[in-house]
C-alpha positions as CSV (number, residue, x, y, z in Angstrom):
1,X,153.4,83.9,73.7
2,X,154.0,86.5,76.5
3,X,153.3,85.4,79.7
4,X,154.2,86.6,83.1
5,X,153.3,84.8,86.5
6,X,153.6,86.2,89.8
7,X,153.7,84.6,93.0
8,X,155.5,85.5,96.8
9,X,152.6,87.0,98.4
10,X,150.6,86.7,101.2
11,X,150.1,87.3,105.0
12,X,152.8,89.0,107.2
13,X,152.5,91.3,110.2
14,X,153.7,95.2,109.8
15,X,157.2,95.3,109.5
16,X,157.7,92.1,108.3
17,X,159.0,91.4,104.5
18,X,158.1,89.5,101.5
19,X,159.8,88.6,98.4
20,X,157.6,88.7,95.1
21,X,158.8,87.0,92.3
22,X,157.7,87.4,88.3
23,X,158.6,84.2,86.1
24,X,158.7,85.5,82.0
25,X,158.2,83.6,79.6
26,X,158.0,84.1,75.7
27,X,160.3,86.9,75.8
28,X,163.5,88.0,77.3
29,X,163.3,90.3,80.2
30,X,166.3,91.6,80.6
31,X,166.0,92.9,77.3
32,X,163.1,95.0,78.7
33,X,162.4,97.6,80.9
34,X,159.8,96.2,83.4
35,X,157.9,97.5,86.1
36,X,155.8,96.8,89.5
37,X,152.6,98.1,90.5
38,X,149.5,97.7,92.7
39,X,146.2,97.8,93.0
40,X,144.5,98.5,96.9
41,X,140.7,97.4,97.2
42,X,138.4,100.5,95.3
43,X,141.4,102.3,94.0
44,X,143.0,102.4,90.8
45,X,146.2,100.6,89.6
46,X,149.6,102.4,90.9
47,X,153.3,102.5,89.8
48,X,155.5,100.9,92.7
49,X,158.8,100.7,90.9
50,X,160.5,100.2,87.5
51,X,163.5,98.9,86.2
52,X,165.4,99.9,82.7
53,X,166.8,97.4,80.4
54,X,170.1,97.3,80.9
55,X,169.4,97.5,84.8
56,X,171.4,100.9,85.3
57,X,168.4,102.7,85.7
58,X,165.8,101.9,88.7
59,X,162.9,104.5,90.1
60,X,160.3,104.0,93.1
61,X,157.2,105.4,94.0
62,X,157.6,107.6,96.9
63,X,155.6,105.3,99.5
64,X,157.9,103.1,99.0
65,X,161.6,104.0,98.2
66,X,164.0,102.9,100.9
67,X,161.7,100.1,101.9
68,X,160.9,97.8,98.3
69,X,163.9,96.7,95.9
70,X,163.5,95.5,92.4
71,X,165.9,93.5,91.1
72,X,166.1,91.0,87.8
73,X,167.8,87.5,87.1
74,X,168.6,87.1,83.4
75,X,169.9,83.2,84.0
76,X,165.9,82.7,85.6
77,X,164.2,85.5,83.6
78,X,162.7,86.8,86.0
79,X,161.7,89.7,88.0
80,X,161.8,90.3,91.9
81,X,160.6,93.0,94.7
82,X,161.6,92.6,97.5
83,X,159.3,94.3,100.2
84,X,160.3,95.3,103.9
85,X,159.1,97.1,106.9
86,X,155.8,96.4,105.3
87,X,153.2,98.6,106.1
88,X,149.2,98.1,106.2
89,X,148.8,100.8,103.7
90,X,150.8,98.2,101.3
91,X,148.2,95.9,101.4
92,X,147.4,95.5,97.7
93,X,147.2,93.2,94.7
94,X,150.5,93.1,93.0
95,X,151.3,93.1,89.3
96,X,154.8,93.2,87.1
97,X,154.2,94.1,83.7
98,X,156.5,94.4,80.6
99,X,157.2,97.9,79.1
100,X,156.0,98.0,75.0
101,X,159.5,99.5,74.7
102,X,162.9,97.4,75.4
103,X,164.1,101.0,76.2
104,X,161.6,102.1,78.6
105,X,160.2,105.6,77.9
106,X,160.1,108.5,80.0
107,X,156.2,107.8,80.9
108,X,157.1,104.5,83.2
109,X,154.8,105.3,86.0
110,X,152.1,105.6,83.6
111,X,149.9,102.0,82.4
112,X,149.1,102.2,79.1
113,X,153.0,102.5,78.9
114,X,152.9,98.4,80.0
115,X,151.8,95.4,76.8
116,X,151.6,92.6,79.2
117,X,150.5,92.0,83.1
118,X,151.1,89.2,85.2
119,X,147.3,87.7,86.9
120,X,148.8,89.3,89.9
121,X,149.8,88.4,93.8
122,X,147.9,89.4,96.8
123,X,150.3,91.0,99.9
124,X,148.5,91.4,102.8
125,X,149.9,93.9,105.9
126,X,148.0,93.0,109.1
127,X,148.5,92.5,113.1
């Protein structure tokens, strides 16, 4: 069985950083292309970032290149983004999910792209 379990969030001040982590399970995910996104109270689910299979290729959302780094330990399987100079407009539930392709697809920023979701980890940005 796939499964995928977040955890790294919480509370931290603007500016500050966080480290999110996604544990895999059931599958390899480094044979995968994976991906990050977000969901902000009454919005819809966004693309943050996504990561190919072989790890060569890596894209960001524009609110948030140069500040969030995904990254990917094959001897853990598992996922990471790292987030600094956090910003109150990152506030958000965050979710990795697993691509349906281990090759990605052109179409990573879009959901339906994505066969498995982690429950989720809530970062909070706040003074």
């Amino acid at each position: 069985e796939v499964q995928l379990v977040e955890s790294g969030g919480g509370l931290v001040q603007p500016g500050g950083s966080l480290r999110l982590s996604c544990a895999a399970s059931g599958f390899i995910c480094s044979n995968y292309a994976m991906g990050w996104f977000r969901q902000a109270p009454g919005k819809g689910r966004e693309w943050v970032s996504y990561i190919g299979w072989s790890g060569d290729v890596i894209f960001y959302s524009a609110s948030v290149k140069g500040r969030f780094t995904i990254s990917r330990d094959s001897a853990k399987n598992t996922l990471y983004l790292q987030l600094n100079n956090l910003k109150p407009e990152d506030t958000a539930m965050y979710y990795c999910a697993k691509h349906s392709s281990p090759y990605g697809g052109a179409a990573y920023t879009r959901i339906q792209e994505y066969n498995a979701w982690g429950q989720g980890t809530q970062v909070t940005v706040s003074s």
